[in-house]
Structures are given as structure tokens and as C-alpha cells.
C-alpha positions in Angstrom: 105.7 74.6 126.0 105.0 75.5 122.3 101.8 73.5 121.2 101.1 73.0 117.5 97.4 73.9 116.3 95.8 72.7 113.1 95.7 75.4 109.9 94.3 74.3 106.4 94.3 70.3 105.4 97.4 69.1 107.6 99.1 72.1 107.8 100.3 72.9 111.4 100.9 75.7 113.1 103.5 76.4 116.2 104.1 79.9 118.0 107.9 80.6 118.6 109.0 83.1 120.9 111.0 85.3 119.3 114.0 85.1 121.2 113.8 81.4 120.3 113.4 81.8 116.4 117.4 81.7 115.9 117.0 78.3 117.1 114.9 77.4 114.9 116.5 78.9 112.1 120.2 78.3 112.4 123.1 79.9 111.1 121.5 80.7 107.6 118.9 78.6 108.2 121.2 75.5 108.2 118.7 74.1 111.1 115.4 74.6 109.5 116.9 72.9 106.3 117.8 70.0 107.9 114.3 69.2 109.5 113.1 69.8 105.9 115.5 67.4 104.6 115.2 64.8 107.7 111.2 64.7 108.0 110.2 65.9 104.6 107.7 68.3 105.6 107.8 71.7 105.0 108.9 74.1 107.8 108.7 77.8 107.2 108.1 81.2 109.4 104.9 83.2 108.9 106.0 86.5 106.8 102.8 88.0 107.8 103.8 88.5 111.1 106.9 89.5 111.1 106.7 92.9 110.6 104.9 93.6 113.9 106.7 95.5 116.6 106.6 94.4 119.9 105.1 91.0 118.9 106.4 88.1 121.3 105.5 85.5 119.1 106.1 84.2 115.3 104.1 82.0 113.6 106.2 78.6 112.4 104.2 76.6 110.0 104.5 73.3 108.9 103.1 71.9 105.9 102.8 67.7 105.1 101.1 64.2 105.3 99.9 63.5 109.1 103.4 61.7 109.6 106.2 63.9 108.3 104.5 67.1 109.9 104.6 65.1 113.8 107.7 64.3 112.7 108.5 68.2 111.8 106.7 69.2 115.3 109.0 67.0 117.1 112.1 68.0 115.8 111.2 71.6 116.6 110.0 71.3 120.2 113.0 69.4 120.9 114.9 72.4 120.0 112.4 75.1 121.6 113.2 72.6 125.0 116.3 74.1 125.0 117.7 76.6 127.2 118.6 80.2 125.6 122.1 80.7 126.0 123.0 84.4 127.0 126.1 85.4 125.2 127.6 89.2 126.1 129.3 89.5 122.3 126.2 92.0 121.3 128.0 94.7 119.5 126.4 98.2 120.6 126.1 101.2 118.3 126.8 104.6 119.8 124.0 106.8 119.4 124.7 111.3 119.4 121.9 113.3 119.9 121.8 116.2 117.7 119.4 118.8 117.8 117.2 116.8 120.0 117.1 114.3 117.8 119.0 110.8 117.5 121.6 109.9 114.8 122.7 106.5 114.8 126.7 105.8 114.5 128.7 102.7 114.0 130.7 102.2 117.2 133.9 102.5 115.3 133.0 106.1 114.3 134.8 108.6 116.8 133.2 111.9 118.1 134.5 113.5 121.0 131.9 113.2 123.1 129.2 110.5 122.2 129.4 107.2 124.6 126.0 106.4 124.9 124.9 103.1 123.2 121.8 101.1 122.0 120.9 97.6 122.0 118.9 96.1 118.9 115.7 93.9 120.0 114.2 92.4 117.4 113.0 90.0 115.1 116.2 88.8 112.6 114.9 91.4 109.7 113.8 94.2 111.6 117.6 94.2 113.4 119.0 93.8 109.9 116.7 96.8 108.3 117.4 99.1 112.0 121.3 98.5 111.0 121.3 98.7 107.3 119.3 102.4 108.0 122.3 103.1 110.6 124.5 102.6 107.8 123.4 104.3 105.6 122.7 107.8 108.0 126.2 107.0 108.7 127.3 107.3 105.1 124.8 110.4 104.4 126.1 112.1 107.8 130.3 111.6 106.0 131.7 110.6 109.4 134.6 109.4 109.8 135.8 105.9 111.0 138.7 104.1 112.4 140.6 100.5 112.2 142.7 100.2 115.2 146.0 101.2 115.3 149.3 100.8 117.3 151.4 103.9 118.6 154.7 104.3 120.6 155.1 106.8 123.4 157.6 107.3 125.3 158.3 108.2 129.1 160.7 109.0 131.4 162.8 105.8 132.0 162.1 106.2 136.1 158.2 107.3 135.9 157.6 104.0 134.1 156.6 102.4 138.0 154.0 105.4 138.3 152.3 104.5 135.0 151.8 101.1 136.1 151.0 101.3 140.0 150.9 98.6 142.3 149.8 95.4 140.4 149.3 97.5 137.2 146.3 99.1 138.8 146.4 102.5 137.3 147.3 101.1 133.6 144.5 98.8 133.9 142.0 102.2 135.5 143.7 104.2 131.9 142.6 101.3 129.4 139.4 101.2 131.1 138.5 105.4 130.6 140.2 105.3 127.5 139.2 101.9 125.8 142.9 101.3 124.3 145.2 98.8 125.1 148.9 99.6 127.2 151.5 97.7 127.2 155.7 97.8 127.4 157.5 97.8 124.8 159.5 94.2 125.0 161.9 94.5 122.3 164.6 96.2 124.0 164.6 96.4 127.8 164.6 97.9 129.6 162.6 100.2 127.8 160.8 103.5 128.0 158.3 103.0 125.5 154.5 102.4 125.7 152.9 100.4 122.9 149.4 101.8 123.2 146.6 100.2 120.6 143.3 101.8 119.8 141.5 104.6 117.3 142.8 107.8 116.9 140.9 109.3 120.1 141.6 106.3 122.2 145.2 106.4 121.4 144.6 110.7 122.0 143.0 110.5 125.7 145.1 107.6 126.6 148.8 109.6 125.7 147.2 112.1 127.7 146.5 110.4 131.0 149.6 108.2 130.7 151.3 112.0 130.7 149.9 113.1 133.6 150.8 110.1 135.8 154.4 110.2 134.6 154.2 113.8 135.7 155.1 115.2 132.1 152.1 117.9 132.3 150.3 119.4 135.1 147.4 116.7 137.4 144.5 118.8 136.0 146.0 119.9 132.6 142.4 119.7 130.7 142.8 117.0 127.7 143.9 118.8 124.5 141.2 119.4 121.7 141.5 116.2 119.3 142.2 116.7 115.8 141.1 113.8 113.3 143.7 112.9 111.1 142.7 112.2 107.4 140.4 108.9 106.7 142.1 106.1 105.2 141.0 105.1 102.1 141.7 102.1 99.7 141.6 101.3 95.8 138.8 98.6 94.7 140.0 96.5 92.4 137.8 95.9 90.3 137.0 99.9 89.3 140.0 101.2 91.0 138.4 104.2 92.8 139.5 105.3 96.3 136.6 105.1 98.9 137.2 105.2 102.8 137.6 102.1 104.3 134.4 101.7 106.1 132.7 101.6 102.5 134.4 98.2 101.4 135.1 94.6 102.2 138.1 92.8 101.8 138.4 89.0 101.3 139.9 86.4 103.8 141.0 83.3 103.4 139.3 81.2 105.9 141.9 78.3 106.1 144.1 81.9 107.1 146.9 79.9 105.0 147.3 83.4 103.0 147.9 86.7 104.3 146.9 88.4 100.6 143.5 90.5 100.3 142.1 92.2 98.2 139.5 95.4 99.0 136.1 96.3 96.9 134.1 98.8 96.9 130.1 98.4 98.6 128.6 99.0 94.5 131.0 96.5 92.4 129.9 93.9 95.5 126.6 94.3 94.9 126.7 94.0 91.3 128.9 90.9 91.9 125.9 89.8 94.7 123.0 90.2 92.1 124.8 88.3 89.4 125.0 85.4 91.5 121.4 85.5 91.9 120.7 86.4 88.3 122.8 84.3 86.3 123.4 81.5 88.5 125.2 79.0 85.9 127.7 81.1 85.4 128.4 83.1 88.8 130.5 80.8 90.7 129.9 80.8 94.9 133.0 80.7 96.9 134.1 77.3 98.3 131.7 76.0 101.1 128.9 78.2 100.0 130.4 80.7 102.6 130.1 84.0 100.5 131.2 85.3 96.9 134.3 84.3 95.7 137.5 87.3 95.5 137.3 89.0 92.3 140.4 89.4 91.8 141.8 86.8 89.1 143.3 83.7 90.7 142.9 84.6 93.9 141.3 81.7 96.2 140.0 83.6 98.6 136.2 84.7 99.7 133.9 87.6 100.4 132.9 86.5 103.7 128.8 86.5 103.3 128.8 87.5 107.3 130.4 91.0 106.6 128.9 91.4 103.0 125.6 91.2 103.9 124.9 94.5 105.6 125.1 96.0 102.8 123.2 94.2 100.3 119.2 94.9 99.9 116.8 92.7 101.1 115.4 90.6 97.8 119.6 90.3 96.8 120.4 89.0 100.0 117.9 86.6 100.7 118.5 84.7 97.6 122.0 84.6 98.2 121.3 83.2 101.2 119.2 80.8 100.0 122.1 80.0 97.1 124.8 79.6 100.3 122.7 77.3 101.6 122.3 75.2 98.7 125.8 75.2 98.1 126.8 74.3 102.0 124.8 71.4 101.8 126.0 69.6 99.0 129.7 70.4 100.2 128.2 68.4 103.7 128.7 65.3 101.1 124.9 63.3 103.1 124.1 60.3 101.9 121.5 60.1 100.0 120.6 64.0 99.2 119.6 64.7 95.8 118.4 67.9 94.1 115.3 69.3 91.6 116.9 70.4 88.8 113.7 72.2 88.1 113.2 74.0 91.2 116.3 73.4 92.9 114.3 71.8 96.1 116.8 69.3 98.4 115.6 66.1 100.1 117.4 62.8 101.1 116.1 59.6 100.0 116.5 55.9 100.7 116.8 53.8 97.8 115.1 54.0 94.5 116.6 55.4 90.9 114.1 58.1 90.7 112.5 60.5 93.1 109.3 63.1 92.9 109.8 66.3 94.1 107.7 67.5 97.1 107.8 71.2 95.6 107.4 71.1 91.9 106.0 67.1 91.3 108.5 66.6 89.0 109.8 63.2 88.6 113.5 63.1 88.3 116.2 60.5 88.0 118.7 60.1 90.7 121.7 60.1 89.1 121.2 62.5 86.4 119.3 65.7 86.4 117.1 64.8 83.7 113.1 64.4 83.9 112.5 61.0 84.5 110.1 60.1 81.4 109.4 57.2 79.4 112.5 58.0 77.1 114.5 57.2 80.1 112.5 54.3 81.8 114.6 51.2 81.3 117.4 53.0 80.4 121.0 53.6 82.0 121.8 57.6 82.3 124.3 57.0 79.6 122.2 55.1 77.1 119.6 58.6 77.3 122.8 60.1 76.5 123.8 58.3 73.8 120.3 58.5 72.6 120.2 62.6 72.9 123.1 62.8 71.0 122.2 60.4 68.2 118.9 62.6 68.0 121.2 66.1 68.2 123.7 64.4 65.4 120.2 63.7 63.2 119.0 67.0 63.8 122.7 68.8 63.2 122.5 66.0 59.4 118.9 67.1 58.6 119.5 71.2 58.9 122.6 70.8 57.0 120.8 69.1 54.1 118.1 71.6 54.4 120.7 74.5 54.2 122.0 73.0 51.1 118.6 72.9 49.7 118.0 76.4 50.3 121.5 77.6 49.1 120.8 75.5 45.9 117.4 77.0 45.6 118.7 80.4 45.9 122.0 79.6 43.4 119.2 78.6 40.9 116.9 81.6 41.7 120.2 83.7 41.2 121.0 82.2 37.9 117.8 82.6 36.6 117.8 86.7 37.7 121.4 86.8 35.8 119.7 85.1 32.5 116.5 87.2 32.6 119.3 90.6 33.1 121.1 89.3 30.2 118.1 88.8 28.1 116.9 92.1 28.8 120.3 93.7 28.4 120.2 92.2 24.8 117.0 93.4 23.8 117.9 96.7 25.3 120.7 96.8 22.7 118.6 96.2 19.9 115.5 98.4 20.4 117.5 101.1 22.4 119.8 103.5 20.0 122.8 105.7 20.7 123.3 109.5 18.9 126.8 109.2 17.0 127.2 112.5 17.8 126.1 113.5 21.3 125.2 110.1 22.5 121.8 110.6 23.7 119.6 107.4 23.7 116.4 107.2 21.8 113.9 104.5 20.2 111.7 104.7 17.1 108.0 104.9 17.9 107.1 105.1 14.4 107.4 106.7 10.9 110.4 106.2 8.8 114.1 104.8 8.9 115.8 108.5 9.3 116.4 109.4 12.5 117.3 113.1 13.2 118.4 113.8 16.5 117.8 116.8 18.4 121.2 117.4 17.7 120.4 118.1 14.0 122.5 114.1 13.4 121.1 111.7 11.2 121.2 108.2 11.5 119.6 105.4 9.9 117.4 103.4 12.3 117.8 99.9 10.5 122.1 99.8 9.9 122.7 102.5 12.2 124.5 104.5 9.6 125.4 108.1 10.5 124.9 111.4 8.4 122.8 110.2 5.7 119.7 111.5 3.4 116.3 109.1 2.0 119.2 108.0 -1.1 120.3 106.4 1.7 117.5 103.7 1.4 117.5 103.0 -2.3 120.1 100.4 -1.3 117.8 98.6 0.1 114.4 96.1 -1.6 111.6 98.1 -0.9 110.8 95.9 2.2 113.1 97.8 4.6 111.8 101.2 3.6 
């Protein structure tokens, strides 16, 4: 029996077998959340140790006051008590050996050859990293892979009994060496046609045998070399590229009241994946917290986060899961949970119209996700309202008035700019002259009235009178000479 040793303060700390830590954990990590939630201590796996290979053991530790942690302990010995519970729905990945060395294969990829399988044993992330690096030598490696399919063949209306044997014996001995399924056509009988299911080479060896023991081909007629047909492929759509259908996902509807779907690619799922990590206001979840939500517009539906997963990195998925979780548990509708709107940390609580959070030690009100302050003590959720948008309405009054300031200020600073031009414009006709003749510009620095331009014009300075001599100025008192 697991025994819980004292860490740092009243920290405890409880080694879990690993075959036990799924257990612990829950489908993502729905158990371990609910101790949380239940005892409000905080439970949490060691990440220092799980990266060792071949360890038996990984650390659980529990963090809390004296009572919540025994509280925490006994919740998860209760579970350790329990018998594993063996299941046989491991799914094995075949394994070719090329070269003397190993490349890994998804057991729906199709060689002739390769039956040889190997089991995962592991801690949850090192199985996940061993099968993401399978997928992707599978993808480097361009094989090819299959989705079932169903075939007919057809036989000889009175070698249908040799097929079958007695009590189906040798139908059941092909769909054992072959791995596809056999079975009689049923919409007209009697009939002579075989419905056999499986991939391409299933379907291949299986036409085979079912020909030798309707005596179409020889007893030791060798099985015919196999020739792959073309991969199938599919348009995402969202970038509408064709890829092969291993490298997408399609959604499901997991009421299975709709039969539409609708296939992406592995790189527009990601993208969709680290937006609803990174922008987590607007990213919607699908319903349930169950995976991402179809991408396709108006469609219901949801990118199952079991079969998206795999191909997501590490960081990505783990706050996705973490965000799934979240959203799971408020769908659960428990009484009494309420949520940190700073740090997004769940707990249930009694009674009470505030709560501090265990993570952060914020104080928040219950019913709101506002910090509970003293602008909300003694005040209903929508009195702070009201009073936030009074304040916002005074602040929306006051930077209006202060914009009108400033655009008065600057109208008067304009009009000033205009007068000073104007000013300056004027005094620019009076002191600035113009040739009558080829219109250059000049000014009178000093010495007499005449002007002679360059031009060889004349022009008096004071009238501005144009091809004149010094008689000119005896009509004028001496004072403007």
C-alpha cells in the first residue's frame, strides 16, 4: 500500500506505481481535478521524474493545511486500492526492419510482408512522444495507408459450400490469415457473391485463398504480387489543398444525429489548436469541452480532442487540455463551483458571497468575476455595475470636453498662423517690387527713387511708375526725393 511521506511545510508526498497513475489521473485528468475541487488541496505528479526510463514509480505530491492534504491522501489511496483492470483494446504498431534497423509503422500502413508488432510501456508522455516520433517517421518514410473498404467477388454458384466448410470453418481459418471480413452477399439469394471488407492487401490475399478453395486456380498457385492502388486523398476546407487521408481529421458529431463532416489538414488544425490557447476570449471550444469546434461555418460539429491530439506538440496540447478540462467542468453544472477570473483556478464552496483563491489570493466575488474590493463591499453586483458605468460615462464627458478644448486651442492657434501669413503677405507687397517688364522681384536697399532693372527698365520705387528719368521726381515736394 502507497504510504504518504512528509516534503517541505505540509506538503506530502505519495509514490504511484506507474501502471496506477491513469487512475489517478483520469480521462484528462477529470479525477485529479475533482480531489482538487473536493478536498482543496493541491494534487499534482512530480515532472522531475517522469522522464526516467524504467522507473516503477512516480512521485504524486500534495500540497495544503494538515486537513485538506489527509483529506487529498485519502481520496487517492482509495483509488490506488483498486484493482487494475486489464483491457486487450491496446492498439499495436507494426514494426519493418530495414537495413537492420527498426522503422516504426502505423498498423493501418500495408507492406507486404511486415506482421510483427510492438507494445508501448510507458509513462502517459513518454507513450505519447514514442507515437508522435512513429508518426512522423511514417510521414518522412511517404507510406501509404488504408481505411477499410468493402469488395464483391464472385464464385461459382455450387463452390459456395467449399468456401464456407462445415460450420463455416474454413471462412472463419481465411479471415483469420488474412485479417478481412467474409460474408454472403444477402441482397439477392441465392447469391454467388462474397462481400469481403478490409485494406487493399487484406481484401488481395483474401480473393486469393477464397479462389483456391472454390477451385478457380491451382491448390499451391503462389499469391500474386500486390500492386497498391493510388492513396486517397481529401480537400481541407479551410486551405483547400489535397493531402492523403492519414494527414487529417474529420469532425463527428457526437450525438451521431448528423452524418455531415468535414476533413482538415494536420497544419490549419494546429493553427486552429494554438489559437485556442493563445487567444482564449475569442477561440470558442466545442460543446462539452470535448475538442475544437468544426471549422467549417455553421457546422455543429467537433474535432474530437482524442484523435487531434497526436498530432499536436507538447506545450499546445497540454494547455488544451487543461482548457477541455475547464470547459467540461462547468458544463458538469456542481453546485457550488466558482472560478478565478485571474488565474482561472476552480474550487467549490459552501456558502459565502466572496471567495479567496487558493492559487493566486485574490479575493473575488461569487457572482461576478470582479475583485472583491472595497468598491464592491456592501454592494449588489449590479449596483458596482451601475457605478462602473456612471464612472465610464464621466470619463467618456470629461475627454470630450477636453477634446473640444484642444480643437479650440488649435482653431485659435490656426487663426492666429492665418493672421500672421496675411500680415506678412502685406508687408511683402509693399517692400517687395515687381519689374514691369520681365517681372523679376527686387527691393531698394538704398540710394535713390529710380530703379533700373537688370533689364535696362526703369521704375520709380515710390509710385511704381515705369520708364521714367530724375524729371520724373520734380513732381514731387522735395521730401520724397
Amino acid at each position: 500500500m502507497a504510504s504518504a511521506e512528509p516534503t517541505n511545510g505540509n506538503n506530502l508526498k505519495i509514490n504511484v506505481p506507474v501502471g496506477k497513475v491513469g487512475l489517478i489521473l483520469g480521462k484528462n485528468g477529470s479525477t485529479i481535478s475533482k480531489i482538487c475541487l473536493k478536498t482543496g488541496a493541491k494534487v499534482y505528479f512530480d515532472q522531475d521524474d517522469e522522464d526516467e526510463i524504467g522507473s516503477q514509480f512516480r512521485t504524486l505530491i500534495i500540497e495544503g493545511k494538515a486537513e485538506k492534504a489527509a483529506n487529498a491522501v485519502k481520496e487517492v489511496k482509495t483509488l490506488l486500492e483498486k484493482p487494475i483492470q486489464k483491457t486487450t483494446s491496446a492498439r499495436p504498431i507494426k514494426v519493418e526492419e530495414v537495413d537492420q534497423t527498426k522503422r516504426f509503422i502505423l498498423p493501418t500502413a500495408y507492406d507486404n510482408e511486415g506482421k510483427s508488432y510492438v507494445i508501448i510501456d510507458g509513462a502517459q508522455k513518454q507513450a505519447f512522444r514514442a507515437i508522435q516520433e512513429m508518426l512522423a517517421e511514417a510521414r518522412k518514410s511517404k507510406l501509404v495507408f488504408d481505411e477499410e473498404e468493402t469488395v464483391e467477388f464472385e464464385v461459382p454458384m455450387d463452390k459456395i459450400g467449399l468456401v464456407f466448410g462445415p460450420k463455416h470453418a474454413v471462412k472463419m481459418q481465411i479471415e483469420k490469415d488474412t485479417g478481412a471480413k467474409i460474408e454472403l452477399k444477402k441482397a439477392e439469394l441465392p447469391s454467388n457473391i462474397f462481400l469481403i471488407q478490409g485494406t487493399p492487401f487484406q481484401i488481395h490475399q483474401a480473393k486469393h485463398q477464397i479462389a483456391i478453395k472454390a477451385q478457380q486456380i491451382p491448390k499451391d498457385s503462389p499469391l500474386p504480387a500486390f500492386v497498391a492502388p493510388p492513396p486517397k486523398t481529401f480537400q481541407c476546407n479551410v486551405c483547400y489543398e489535397n493531402f492523403p487521408l492519414h494527414d487529417g481529421v474529420a469532425c463527428v458529431d457526437r450525438n451521431e444525429e448528423s452524418e455531415e463532416k468535414h476533413s482538415f489538414c494536420i497544419e490549419c488544425i494546429q493553427n486552429q489548436a494554438r489559437a485556442a490557447v493563445d487567444v482564449v476570449d475569442s477561440t470558442k471550444l466545442a460543446k462539452g469541452g470535448i475538442g475544437l469546434p468544426c471549422m467549417e461555418h455553421e457546422c455543429t460539429n467537433a474535432l474530437m480532442l482524442s484523435e487531434i491530439r497526436w498530432h499536436l506538440n507538447e506545450a499546445v496540447l497540454d494547455l488544451l487540455d487543461e482548457r477541455c478540462m475547464h470547459e467540461s467542468i462547468i458544463e458538469a453544472n456542481i453546485e457550488g463551483l466558482v472560478r478565478c477570473d485571474n488565474c482561472a483556478n476552480m474550487l467549490i464552496i459552501e456558502s459565502g458571497s466572496n471567495f479567496t483563491c487558493p492559487e493566486c489570493r485574490r479575493i473575488q466575488c461569487r457572482y461576478c468575476p470582479r475583485e472583491y474590493n472595497e468598491e464592491h463591499f456592501g454592494k449588489t453586483c449590479k449596483q458596482v455595475e451601475e457605478a462602473e458605468q456612471e464612472r465610464i460615462r464621466k470619463q467618456i464627458e470629461e475627454a470630450e470636453r477636453e477634446r473640444l478644448r484642444a480643437q479650440a486651442a488649435e482653431a485659435a492657434v490656426e487663426a492666429d498662423r492665418k493672421a500672421k501669413l496675411n500680415l506678412y503677405n502685406q508687408l511683402s507687397d509693399i517692400i517687395v517690387h515687381r519689374c514691369h517688364r520681365c517681372y523679376i522681384q527686387f527691393v531698394k536697399s538704398d540710394g535713390c527713387n529710380k530703379m533700373t532693372c537688370r533689364c535696362g527698365a526703369t521704375q520709380c520705387y515710390l509710385c511704381r511708375a515705369s520708364d521714367i528719368g530724375y524729371e520724373h521726381f520734380c513732381q514731387y515736394s522735395l521730401h520724397f526725393i
